[in-house]
TORDRENRO-774658 format. One line per 4 residues: number of its first residue (from 1); their letters; for each residue z, x, y of C-alpha. Coordinates in pm, 1 decimal, decimal comma, padded with zeros to 6 digits. Example, Ala and Ser with C-alpha at 12.3 -4.5 7.8 and 13.67 -1.06 7.14 Angstrom:
<nodes>
1	AS	00780,0/01230,0/-00450,0 ~ 00714,0/01367,0/-00106,0
</nodes>
This chain:
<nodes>
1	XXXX	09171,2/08120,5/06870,4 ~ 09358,1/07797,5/06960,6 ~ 09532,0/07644,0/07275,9 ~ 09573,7/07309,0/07480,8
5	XXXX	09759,8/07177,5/07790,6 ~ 09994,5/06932,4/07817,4 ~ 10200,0/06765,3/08052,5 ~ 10514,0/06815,3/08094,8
9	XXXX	10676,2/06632,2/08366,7 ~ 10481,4/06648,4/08704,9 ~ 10334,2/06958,8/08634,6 ~ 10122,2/07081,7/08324,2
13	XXXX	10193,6/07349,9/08056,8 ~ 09936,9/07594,2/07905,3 ~ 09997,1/07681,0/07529,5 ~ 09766,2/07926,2/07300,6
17	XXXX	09809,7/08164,4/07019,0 ~ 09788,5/08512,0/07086,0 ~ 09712,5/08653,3/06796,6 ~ 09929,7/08791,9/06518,5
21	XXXX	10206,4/09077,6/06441,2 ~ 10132,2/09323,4/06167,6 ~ 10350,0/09128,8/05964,9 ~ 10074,3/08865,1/05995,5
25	XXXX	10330,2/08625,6/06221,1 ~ 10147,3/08379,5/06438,3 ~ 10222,7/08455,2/06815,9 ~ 10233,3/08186,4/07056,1
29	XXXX	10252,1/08145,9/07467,5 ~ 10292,4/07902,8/07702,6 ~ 10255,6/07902,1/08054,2 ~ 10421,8/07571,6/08219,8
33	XXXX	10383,9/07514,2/08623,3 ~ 10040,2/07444,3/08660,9 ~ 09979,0/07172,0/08968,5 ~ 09698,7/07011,4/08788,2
37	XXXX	09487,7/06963,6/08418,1 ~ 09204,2/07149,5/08570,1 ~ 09372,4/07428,4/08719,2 ~ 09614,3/07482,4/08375,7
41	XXXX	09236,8/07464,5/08139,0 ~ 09093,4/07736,5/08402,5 ~ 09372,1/07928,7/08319,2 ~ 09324,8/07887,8/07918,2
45	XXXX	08975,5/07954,7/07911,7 ~ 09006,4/08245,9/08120,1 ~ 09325,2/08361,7/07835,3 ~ 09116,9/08280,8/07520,5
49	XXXX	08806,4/08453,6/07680,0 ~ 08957,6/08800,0/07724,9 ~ 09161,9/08745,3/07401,0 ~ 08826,4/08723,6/07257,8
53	XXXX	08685,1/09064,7/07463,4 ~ 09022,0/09258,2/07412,5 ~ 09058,4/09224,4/07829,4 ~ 09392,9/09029,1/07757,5
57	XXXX	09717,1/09141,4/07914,0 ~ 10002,6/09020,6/07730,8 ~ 10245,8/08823,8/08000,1 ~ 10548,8/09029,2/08088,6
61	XXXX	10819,6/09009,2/08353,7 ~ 10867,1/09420,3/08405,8 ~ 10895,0/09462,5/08730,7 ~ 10704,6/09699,8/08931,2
65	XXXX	10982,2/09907,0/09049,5 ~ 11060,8/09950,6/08645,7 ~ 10722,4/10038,8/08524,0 ~ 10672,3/10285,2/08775,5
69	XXXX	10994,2/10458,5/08686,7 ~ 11058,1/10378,4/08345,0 ~ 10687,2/10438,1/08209,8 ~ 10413,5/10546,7/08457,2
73	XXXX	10573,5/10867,9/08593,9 ~ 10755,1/10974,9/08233,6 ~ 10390,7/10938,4/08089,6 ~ 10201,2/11105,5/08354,0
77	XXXX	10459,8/11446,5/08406,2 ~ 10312,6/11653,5/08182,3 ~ 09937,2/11600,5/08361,6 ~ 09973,6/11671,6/08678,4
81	XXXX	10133,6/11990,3/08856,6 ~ 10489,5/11959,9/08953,5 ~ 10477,7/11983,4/09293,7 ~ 10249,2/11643,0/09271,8
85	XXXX	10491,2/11466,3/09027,9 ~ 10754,0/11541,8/09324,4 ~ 10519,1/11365,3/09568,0 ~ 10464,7/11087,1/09357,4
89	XXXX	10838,9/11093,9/09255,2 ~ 10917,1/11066,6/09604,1 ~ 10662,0/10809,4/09769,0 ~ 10739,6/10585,0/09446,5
93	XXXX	11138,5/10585,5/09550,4 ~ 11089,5/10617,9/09968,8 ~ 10802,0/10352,5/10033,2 ~ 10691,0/10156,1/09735,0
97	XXXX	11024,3/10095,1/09555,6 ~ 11185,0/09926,7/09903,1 ~ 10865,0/09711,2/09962,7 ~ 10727,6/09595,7/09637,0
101	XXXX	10979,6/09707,3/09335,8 ~ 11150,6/09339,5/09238,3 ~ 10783,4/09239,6/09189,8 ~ 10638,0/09125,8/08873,7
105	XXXX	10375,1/09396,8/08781,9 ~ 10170,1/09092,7/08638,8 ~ 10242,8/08900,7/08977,8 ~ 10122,4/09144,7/09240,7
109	XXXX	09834,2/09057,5/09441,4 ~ 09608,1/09220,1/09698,9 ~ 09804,8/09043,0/09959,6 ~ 10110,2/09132,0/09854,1
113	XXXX	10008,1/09506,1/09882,1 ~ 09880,2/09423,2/10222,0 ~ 10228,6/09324,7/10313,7 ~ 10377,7/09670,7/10202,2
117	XXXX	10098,4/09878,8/10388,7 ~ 10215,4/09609,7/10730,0 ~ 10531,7/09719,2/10672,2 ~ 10472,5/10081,6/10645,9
121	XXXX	10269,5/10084,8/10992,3 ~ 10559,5/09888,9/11160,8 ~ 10801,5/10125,8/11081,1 ~ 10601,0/10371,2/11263,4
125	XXXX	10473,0/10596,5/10994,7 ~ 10186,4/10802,6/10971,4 ~ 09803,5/10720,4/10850,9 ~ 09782,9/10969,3/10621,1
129	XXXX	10174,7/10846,2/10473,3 ~ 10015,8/10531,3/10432,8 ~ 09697,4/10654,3/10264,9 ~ 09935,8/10876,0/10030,5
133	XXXX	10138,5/10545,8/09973,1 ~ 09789,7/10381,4/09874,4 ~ 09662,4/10651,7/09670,7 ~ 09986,4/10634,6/09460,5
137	XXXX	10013,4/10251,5/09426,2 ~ 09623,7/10269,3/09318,5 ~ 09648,6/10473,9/09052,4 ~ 09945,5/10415,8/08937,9
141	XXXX	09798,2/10011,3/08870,1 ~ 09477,9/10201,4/08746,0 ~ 09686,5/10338,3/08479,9 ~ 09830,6/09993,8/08432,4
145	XXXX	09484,9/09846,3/08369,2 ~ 09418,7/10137,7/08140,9 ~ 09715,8/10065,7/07946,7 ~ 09617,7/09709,3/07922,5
149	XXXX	09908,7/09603,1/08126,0 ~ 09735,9/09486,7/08395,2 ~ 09383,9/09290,4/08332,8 ~ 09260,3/09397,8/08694,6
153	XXXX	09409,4/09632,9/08933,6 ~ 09521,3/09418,6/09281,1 ~ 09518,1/09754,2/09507,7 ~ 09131,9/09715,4/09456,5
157	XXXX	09175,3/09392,2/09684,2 ~ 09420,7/09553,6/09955,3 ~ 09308,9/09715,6/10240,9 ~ 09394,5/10055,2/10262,3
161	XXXX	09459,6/10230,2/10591,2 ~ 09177,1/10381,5/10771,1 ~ 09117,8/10766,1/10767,5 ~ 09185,3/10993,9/11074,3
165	XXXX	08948,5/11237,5/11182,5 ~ 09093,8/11565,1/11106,8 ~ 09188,7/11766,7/11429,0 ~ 09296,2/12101,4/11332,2
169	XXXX	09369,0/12242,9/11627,5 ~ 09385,0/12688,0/11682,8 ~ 09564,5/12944,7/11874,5 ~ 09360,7/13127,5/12095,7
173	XXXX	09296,6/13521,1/12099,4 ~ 09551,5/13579,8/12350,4 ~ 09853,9/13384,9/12175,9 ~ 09772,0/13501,3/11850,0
177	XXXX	09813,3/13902,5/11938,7 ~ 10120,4/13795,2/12143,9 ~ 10260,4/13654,6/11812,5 ~ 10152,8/13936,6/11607,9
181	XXXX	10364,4/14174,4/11855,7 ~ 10634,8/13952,5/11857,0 ~ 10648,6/13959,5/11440,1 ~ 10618,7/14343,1/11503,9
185	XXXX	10954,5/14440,0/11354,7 ~ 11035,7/14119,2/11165,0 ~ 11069,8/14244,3/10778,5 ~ 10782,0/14027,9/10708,4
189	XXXX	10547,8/14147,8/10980,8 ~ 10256,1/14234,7/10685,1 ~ 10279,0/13858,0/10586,0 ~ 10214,1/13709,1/10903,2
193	XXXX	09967,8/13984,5/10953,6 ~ 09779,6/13889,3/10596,8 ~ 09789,4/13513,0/10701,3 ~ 09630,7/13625,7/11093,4
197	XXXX	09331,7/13792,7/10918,5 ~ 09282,4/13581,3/10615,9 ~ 09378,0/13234,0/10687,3 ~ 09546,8/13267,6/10322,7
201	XXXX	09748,9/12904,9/10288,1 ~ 10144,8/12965,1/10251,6 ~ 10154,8/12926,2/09893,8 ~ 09886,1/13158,8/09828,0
205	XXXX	10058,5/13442,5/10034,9 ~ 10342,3/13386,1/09866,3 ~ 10203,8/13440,5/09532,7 ~ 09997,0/13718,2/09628,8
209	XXXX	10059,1/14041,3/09361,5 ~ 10076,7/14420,0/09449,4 ~ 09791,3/14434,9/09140,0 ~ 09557,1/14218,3/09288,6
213	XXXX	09613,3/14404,6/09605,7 ~ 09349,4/14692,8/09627,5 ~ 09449,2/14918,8/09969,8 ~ 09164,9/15177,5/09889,3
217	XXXX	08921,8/14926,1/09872,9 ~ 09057,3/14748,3/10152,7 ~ 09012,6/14338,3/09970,6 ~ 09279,9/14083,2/09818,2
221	XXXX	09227,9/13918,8/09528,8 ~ 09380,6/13559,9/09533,5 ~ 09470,6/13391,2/09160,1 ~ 09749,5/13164,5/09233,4
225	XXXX	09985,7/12978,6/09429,2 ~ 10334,7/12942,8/09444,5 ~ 10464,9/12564,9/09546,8 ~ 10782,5/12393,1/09564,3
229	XXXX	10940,6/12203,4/09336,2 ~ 11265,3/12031,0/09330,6 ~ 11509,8/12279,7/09274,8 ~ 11300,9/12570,8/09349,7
233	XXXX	10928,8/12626,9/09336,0 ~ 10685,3/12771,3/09059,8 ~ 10389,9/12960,6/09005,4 ~ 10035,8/12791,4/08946,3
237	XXXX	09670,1/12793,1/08995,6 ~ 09498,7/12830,2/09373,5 ~ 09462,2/12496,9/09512,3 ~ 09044,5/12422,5/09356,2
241	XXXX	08836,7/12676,1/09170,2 ~ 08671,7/12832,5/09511,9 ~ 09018,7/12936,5/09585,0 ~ 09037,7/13187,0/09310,5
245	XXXX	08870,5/13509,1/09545,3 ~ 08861,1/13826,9/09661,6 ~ 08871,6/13889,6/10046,8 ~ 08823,9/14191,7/10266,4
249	XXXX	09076,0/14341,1/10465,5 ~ 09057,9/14506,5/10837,9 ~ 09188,4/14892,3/10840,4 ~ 09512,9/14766,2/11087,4
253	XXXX	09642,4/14516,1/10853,4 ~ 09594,5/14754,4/10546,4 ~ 09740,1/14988,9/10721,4 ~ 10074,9/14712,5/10779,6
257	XXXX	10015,9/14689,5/10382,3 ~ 10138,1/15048,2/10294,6 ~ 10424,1/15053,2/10547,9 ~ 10560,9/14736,7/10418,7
261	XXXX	10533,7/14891,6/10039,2 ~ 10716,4/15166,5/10129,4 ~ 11021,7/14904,7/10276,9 ~ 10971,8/14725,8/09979,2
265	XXXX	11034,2/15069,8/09713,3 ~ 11311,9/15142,2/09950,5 ~ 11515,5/14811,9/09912,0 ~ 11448,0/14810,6/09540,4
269	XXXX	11598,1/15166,5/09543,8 ~ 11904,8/14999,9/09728,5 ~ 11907,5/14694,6/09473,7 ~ 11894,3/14901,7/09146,1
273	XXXX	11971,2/14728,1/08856,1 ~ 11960,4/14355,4/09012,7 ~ 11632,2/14392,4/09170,0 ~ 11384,4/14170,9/08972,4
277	XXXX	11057,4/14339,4/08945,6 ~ 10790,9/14041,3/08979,6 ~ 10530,1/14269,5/09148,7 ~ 10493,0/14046,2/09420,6
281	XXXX	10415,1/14171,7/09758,3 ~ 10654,2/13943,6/09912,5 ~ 10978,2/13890,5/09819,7 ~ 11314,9/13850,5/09910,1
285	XXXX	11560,7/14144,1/09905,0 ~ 11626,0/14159,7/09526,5 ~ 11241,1/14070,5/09423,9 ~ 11261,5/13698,5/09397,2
289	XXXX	11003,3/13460,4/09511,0 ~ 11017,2/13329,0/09882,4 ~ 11013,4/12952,8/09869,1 ~ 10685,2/12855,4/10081,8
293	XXXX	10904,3/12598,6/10259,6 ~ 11130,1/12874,4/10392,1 ~ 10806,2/13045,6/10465,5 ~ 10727,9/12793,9/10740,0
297	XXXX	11067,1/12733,6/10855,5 ~ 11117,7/13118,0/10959,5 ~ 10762,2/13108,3/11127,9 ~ 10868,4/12796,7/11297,6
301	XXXX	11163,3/13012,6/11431,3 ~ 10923,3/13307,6/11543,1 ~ 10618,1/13141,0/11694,9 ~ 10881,9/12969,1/11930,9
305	XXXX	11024,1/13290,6/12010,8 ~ 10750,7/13422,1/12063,1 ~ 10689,8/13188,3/12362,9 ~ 10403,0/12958,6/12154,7
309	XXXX	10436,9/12594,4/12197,8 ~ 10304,9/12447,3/11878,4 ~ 10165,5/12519,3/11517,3 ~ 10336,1/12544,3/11178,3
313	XXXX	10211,2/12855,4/10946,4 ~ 09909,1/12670,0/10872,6 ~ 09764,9/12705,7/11271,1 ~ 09715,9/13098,3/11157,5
317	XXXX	09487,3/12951,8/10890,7 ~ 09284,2/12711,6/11155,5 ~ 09300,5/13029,7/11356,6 ~ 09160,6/13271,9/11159,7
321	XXXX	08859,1/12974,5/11071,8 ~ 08809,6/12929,6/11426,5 ~ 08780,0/13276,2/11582,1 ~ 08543,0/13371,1/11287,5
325	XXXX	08331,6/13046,9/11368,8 ~ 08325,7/13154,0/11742,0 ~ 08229,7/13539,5/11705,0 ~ 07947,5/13400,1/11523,4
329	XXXX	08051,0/13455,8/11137,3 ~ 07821,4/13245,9/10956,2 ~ 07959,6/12903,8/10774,4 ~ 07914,7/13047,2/10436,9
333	XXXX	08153,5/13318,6/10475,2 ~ 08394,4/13177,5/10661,8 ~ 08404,3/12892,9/10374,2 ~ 08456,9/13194,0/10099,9
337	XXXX	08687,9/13376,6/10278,6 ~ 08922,0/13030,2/10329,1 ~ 08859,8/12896,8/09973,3 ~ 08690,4/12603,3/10080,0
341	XXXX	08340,3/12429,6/10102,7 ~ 08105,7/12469,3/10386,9 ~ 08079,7/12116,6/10433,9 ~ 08480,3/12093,8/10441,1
345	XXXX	08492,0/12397,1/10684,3 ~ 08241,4/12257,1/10938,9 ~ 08423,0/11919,0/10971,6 ~ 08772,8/12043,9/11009,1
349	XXXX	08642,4/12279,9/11254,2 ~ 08355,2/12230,2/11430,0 ~ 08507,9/12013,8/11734,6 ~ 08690,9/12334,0/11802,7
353	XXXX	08329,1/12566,9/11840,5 ~ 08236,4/12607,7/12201,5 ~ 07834,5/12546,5/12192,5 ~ 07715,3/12239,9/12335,5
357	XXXX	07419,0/12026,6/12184,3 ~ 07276,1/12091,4/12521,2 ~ 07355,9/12472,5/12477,7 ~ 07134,5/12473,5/12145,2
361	XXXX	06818,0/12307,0/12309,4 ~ 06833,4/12575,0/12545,2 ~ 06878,2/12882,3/12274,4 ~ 06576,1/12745,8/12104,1
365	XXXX	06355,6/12663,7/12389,7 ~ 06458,1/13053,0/12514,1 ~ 06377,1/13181,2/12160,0 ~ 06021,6/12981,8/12117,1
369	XXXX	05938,4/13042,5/12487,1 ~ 06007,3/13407,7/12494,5 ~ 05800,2/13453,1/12174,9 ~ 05451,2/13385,8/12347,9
</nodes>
């Protein structure tokens, strides 16, 4: 492979051959701007060296705003579920579009992404926005490098935002049975109920099927999730593997179960012909899925009702972790029941357990002392 440098005015030009097209076409670049000899024959020895280890990136003024919406998310659609593609869709057009999207893809730097994640903090939004924001721009460039668009990937030298602790925070006892009265004659009373005594996330209840409800054997089986998408939502797998389950059910809300199938058969008697059978266990009036958004927007409406200050649908879900943590459930279960890993379990909730470090010393001194 050839190239030189040259000078062209008061600044010095870069030209090499590339290679050559399958017609067998010589292909040559040049690269003019360069400040000095030196720092133009850096630049060719660093162009013919990964020409020669198949590391080079062909120069290119796409922008970034255009490969992310003209390449990366076509190519990456039919790989990730949709509800994901909408987040990516979204952070793509609301926060990196705005901040970095008339930059050349080739001329992005570290700092430049620095600048964007600034930005994002000024404005006032959240650390875990910003660490979505990163988490998009990174792989997104990832893919760029895989693609052999990019011949490094400058998110690597950005600093992403620091992680926040998770604080889940729970309802106590008390406020929970004053919100389960409240819901006591709301047409989806056995929902709330379900979501109380399982900790089932929204999309999970949502999806959950009459068939993989057993009311004589008193357990739920959980094998998918419904999520939003734009336009209207879809059905798909639970969120990881561990949340494919089967969980046992207290008498009272099984109980709740068979009243609310009975309402159900009733309004599809009412319905007839226009009721769409889906077998799921919650519905709307004519059998059609209930959009998980919704599903937090009408709990919104009743916890505040209900007199409860704070806590979107997911608090039942903390809640139902929490008050099985307390009452001494061990960390195993708790983890099965909730689809999740011990390890994940104990630090989202463990700040929210009453025993002290002090209080253990004194169980095991107690327990040792009493033994002799």
């Amino acid at each position: 492979m050839r190239g030189h440098v040259r000078k062209r005015g008061a600044t010095w030009t870069v030209v090499y051959d590339e290679g050559r097209t399958a017609e067998g076409q010589r292909v040559q670049r040049s690269r003019g701007g360069f400040a000095s000899r030196r720092e133009a024959q850096a630049f060719l020895t660093d162009a013919l060296a990964r020409l020669s280890d198949g590391s080079y990136s062909a120069p290119s003024r796409t922008t970034l705003g255009a490969f992310l919406v003209d390449e990366w998310l076509p190519s990456i659609a039919g790989t990730i579920r949709p509800l994901t593609l909408t987040t990516y869709e979204s952070v793509v057009r609301l926060r990196i579009g705005p901040g970095l999207g008339e930059r050349r893809l080739q001329a992005l730097t570290g700092g430049h992404v620095n600048a964007l994640y600034r930005e994002l903090d000024e404005a006032g939004l959240s650390v875990s926005t910003r660490r979505l924001t990163h988490a998009v721009l990174h792989r997104a460039l990832s893919d760029a490098v895989r693609w052999g668009r990019l011949v490094r990937n400058p998110a690597d030298a950005a600093d992403p935002p620091a992680a926040a602790r998770s604080k889940a925070t729970a309802w106590t006892p008390k406020e929970l049975g004053r919100f389960l009265r409240h819901v006591n004659d709301d047409r989806l009373c056995a929902l709330w109920r379900l979501a109380a005594m399982t900790g089932c996330r929204r999309g999970e209840l949502a999806a959950v099927m009459w068939r993989g409800l057993d009311l004589d054997a008193d357990t739920l089986t959980i094998s998918a999730q419904l999520v939003p998408t734009r336009g209207g939502c879809t059905f798909g797998p639970p969120k990881s593997s561990r949340g494919l389950r089967t969980i046992a059910l207290d008498a009272l809300t099984v109980d709740i179960l068979r009243g609310h199938r009975e309402a159900q058969l009733l309004e599809r008697a009412v319905a007839g012909d226009a009721y769409d059978d889906l077998d799921l266990a919650f519905c709307d009036e004519l059998g059609g899925p209930l959009n998980p958004q919704h599903l937090t927007d009408r709990f919104t409406t009743l916890r505040a009702e209900a007199g409860i200050g704070a806590g979107s649908l997911h608090i039942l879900r903390h809640t139902h972790a929490t008050h099985l943590l307390v009452s001494g459930v061990p960390v195993h279960v708790v983890a099965a029941r909730l689809g999740d890993t011990p390890a994940t379990v104990m630090s989202v909730y463990a700040h929210l357990l009453p025993t002290s470090d002090a209080a253990a010393a004194s169980r095991v001194a107690a327990l040792v002392d009493g033994a002799r």
